[in-house]
C-alpha positions as CSV (number, residue, x, y, z in Angstrom):
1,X,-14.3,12.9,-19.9
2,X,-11.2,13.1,-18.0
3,X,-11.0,13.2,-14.3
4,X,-10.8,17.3,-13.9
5,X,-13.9,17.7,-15.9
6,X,-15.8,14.8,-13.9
7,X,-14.5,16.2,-10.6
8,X,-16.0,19.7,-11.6
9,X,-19.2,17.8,-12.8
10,X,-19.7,16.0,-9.3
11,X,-19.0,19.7,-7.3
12,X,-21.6,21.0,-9.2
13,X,-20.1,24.6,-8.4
14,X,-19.1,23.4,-5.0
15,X,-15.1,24.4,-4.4
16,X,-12.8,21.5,-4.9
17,X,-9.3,20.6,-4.7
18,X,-7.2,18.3,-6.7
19,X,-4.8,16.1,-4.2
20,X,-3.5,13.8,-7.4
21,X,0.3,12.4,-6.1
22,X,2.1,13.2,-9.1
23,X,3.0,10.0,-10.9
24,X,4.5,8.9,-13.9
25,X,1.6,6.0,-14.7
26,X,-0.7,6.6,-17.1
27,X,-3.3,4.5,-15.2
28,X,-3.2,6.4,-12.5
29,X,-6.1,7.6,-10.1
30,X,-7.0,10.7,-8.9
31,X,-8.1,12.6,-5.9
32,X,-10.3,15.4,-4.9
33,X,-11.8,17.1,-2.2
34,X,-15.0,18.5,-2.3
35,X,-16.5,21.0,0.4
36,X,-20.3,20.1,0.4
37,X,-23.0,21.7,3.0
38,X,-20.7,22.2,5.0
39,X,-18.5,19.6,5.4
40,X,-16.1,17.6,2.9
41,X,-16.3,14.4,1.1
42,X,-13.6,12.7,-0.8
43,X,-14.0,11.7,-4.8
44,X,-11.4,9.2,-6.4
45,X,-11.4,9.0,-10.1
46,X,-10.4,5.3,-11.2
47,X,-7.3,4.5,-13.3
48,X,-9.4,1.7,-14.6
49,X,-12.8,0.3,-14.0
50,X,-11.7,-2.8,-12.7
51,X,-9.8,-1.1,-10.1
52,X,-13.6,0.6,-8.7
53,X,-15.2,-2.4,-8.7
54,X,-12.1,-3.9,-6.7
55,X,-12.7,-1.7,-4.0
56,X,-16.0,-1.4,-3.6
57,X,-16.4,-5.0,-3.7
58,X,-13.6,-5.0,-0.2
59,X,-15.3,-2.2,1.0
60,X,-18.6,-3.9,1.0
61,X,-16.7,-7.1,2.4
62,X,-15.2,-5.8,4.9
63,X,-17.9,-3.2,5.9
64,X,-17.6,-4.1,9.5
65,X,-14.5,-3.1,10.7
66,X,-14.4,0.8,11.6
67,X,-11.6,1.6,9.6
68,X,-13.0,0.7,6.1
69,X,-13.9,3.9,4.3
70,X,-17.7,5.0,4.1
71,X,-18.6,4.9,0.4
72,X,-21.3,7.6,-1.0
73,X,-21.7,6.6,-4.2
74,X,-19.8,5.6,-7.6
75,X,-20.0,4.2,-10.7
76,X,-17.8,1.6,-12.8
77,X,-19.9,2.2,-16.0
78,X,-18.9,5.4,-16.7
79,X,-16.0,6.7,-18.2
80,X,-13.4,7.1,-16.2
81,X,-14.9,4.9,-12.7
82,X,-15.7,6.6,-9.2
83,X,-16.4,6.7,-6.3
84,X,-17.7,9.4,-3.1
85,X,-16.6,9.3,0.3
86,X,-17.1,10.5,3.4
87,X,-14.1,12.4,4.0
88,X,-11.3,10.5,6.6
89,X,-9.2,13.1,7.5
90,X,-6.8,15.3,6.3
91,X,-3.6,13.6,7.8
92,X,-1.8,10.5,7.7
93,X,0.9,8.2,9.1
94,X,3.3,10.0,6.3
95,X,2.6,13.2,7.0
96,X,2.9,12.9,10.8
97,X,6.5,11.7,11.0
98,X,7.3,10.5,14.6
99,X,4.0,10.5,16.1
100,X,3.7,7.3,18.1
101,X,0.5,7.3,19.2
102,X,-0.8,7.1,15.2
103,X,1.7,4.6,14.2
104,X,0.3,2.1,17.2
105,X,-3.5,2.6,16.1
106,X,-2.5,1.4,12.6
107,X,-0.7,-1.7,14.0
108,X,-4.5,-2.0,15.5
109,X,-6.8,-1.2,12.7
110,X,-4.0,-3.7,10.6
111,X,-4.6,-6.4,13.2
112,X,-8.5,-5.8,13.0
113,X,-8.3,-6.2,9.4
114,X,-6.3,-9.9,9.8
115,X,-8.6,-10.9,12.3
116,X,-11.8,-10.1,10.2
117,X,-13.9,-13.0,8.5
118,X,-12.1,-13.6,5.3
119,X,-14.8,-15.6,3.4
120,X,-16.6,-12.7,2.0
121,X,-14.1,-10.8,0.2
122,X,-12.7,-13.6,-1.8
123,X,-13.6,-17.4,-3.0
124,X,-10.1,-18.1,-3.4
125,X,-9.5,-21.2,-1.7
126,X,-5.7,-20.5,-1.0
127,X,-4.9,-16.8,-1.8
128,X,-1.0,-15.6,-1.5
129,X,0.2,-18.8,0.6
130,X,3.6,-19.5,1.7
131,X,4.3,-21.6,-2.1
132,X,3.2,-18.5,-3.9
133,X,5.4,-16.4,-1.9
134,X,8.9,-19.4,-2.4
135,X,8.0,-18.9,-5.9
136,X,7.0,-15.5,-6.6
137,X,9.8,-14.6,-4.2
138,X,12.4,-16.2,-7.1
139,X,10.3,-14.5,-9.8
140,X,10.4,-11.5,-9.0
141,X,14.1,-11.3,-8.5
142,X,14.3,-12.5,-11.9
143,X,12.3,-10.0,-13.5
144,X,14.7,-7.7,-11.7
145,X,17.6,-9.2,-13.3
146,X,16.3,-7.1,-16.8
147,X,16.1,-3.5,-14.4
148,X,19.6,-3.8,-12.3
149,X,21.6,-1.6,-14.4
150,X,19.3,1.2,-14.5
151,X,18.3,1.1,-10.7
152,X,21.8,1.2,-9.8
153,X,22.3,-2.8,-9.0
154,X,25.6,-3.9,-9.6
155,X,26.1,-8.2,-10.4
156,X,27.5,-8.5,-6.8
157,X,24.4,-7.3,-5.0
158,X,21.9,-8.8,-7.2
159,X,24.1,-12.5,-6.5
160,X,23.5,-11.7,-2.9
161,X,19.8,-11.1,-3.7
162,X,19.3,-14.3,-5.3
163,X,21.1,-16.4,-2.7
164,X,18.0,-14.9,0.0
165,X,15.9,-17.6,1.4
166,X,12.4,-16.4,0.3
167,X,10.2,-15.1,3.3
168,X,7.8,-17.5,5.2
169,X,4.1,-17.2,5.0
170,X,1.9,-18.5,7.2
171,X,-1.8,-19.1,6.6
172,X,-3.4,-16.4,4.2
173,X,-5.8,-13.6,5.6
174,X,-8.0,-11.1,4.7
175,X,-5.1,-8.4,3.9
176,X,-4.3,-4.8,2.4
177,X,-1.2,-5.6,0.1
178,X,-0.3,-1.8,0.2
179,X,-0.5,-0.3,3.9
180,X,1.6,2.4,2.9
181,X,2.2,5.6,5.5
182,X,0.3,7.2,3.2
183,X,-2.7,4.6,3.6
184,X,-3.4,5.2,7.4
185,X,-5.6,8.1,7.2
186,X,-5.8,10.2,10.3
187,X,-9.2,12.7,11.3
188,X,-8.9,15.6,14.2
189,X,-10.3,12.7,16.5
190,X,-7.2,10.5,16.1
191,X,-9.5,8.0,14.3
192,X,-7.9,5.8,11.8
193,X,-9.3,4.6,8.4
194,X,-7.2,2.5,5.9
195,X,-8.1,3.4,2.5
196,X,-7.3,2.2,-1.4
197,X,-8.7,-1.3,-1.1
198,X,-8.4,-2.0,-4.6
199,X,-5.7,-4.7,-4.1
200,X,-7.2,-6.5,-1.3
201,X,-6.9,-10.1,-1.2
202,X,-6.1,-13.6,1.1
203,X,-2.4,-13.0,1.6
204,X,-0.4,-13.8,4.7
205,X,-0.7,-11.1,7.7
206,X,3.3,-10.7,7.2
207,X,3.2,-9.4,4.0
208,X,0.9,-6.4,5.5
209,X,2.9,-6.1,8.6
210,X,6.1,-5.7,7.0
211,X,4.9,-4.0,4.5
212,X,3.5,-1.2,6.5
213,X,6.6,-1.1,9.5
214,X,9.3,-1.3,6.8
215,X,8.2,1.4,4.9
216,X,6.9,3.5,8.2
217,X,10.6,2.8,9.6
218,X,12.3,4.7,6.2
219,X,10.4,7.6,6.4
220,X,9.7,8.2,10.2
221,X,11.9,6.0,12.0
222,X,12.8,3.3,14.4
223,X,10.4,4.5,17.1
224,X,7.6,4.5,14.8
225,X,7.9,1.5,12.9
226,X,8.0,-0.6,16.9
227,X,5.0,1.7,17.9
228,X,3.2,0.4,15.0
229,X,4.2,-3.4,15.9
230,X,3.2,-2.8,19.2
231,X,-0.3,-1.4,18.4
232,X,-0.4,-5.0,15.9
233,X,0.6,-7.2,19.1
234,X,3.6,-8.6,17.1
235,X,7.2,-8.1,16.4
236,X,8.3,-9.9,13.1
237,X,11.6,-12.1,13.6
238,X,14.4,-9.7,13.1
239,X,15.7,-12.6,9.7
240,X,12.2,-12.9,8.5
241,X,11.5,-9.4,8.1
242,X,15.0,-8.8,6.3
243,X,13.6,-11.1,4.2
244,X,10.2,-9.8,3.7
245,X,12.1,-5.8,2.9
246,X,14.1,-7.8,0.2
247,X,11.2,-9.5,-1.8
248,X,8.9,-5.6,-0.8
249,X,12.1,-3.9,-2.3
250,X,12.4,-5.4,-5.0
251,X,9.0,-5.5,-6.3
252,X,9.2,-1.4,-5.6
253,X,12.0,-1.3,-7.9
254,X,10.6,-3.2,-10.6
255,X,7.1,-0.7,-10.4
256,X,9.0,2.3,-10.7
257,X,11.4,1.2,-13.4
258,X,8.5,0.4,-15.1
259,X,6.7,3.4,-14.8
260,X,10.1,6.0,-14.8
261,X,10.8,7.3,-17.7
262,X,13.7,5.2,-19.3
263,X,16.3,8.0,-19.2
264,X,15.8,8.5,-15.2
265,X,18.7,7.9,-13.5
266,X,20.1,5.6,-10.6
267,X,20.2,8.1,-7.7
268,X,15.8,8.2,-7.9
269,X,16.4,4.5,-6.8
270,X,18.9,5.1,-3.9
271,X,16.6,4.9,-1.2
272,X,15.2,1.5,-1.7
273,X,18.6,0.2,-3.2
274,X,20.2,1.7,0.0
275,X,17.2,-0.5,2.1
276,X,18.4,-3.9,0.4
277,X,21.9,-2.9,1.3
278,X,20.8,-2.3,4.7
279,X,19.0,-5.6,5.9
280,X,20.9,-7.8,3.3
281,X,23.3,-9.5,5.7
282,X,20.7,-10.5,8.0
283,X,18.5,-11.6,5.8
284,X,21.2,-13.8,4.1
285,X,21.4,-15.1,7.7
């Protein structure tokens, strides 16, 4: 059954509305709203089943914190994995360029999320510490080296890239990975809700932080990307965080190279390319 056909199982005649990003991965998930008795609730249809079981494991963790999402109902053992939830809201941090006010309430809810008991959503006795990050920092430069060409990286830039002190990491948290703009899920209330916990780990609260205000900053500016440290209760040192868009950057670039199709050319890269260009010098600092 393909995702369509189970989101038109699950309405059971109900109206429903497909809000699938367009992507090129074939392991992609996929999104629906469904008006129910009078009200909506959200279905996401799993890439894989490994990726439902993810989340709802960190939803279940981190249950707690008021801006988990409220889980229905789901399944992993059918084919494709899903999940119901209550719906958040129909905006978010991306599609509310400039507004202040939601860019500092996600520099809370990201804060509440660091703060939070890690113990129950992982084992791991280290997570992503500062080592991991000196040498996945390296690797994943290298594994750039076999994508330059094609994203538009000439020898020069890429020298520059490899001579960038990796990023430090201070002890690992409960964390996100992907705070995207996209992530921060707004309702009419101005509530916030941080959703797609499927890569949630122990990782260090920069990687979140910088994560979230770097990308915030390319798509809504400046203004928003402070608002967003302020509601956190931290500014990242102007060198470190140079360094953190680098290593964010370049793991962006390999993704979509990866999932492109081979032919697509350098100028869908600009932006991020134009980001490393941007920060380079201080981050070489």
């Amino acid at each position: 059954m393909d995702a369509y056909a189970l989101a038109e199982r699950i309405a059971a005649g109900d109206r429903f509305q497909d809000l699938t990003r367009p992507t090129k991965s074939l392991a992609k998930n996929s999104h629906y709203r469904i008006w129910r008795d009078g009200t909506t609730v959200l279905l996401k249809v799993y890439g894989t089943p490994a990726r439902e079981r993810r989340e709802s494991h960190a939803i279940t963790a981190l249950g707690d914190l008021e801006c988990i999402p409220v889980r229905l109902d789901g399944s992993s053992d059918e084919e494709p994995a899903w999940a119901l939830f209550e719906d958040p809201g129909q905006w978010s941090l991306a599609s509310l360029p400039g507004n202040s006010e939601a860019a500092r309430k996600a520099g809370a809810v990201l804060r509440s999320v660091h703060e939070s008991d890690p113990s129950a959503l992982t084992n791991l006795t280290r997570g992503i510490d500062n080592e991991w990050i000196q040498v996945d920092f390296a690797s994943t430069i290298r594994r750039l080296a076999r994508y330059r060409r094609r994203v538009g990286i000439d020898s020069d830039l890429y020298d520059a890239m490899a001579a960038v002190t990796p990023p430090r990491a201070s002890e690992p948290r409960a964390a996100h990975t992907d705070p995207t703009p996209e992530h921060f899920v707004l309702d009419e209330s101005g509530g916030v809700t941080l959703v797609d916990w499927e890569w949630a780990t122990l990782a260090p609260p920069e990687w979140d932080l910088s994560k979230a205000a770097w990308l915030l900053r390319a798509r809504s500016g400046s203004e928003s990307a402070a608002a967003l440290q302020d509601g956190y209760g931290e500014v990242l040192d102007p060198i470190e965080m140079s360094r953190w868009i680098i290593y964010h950057a370049a793991m962006l670039l390999i993704f979509e190279a990866e999932q492109r199709m081979s032919d697509a050319g350098a100028d869908s890269y600009s932006d991020t390319v134009a980001e490393i260009l941007r920060v380079l010098e201080v981050a070489a600092s």
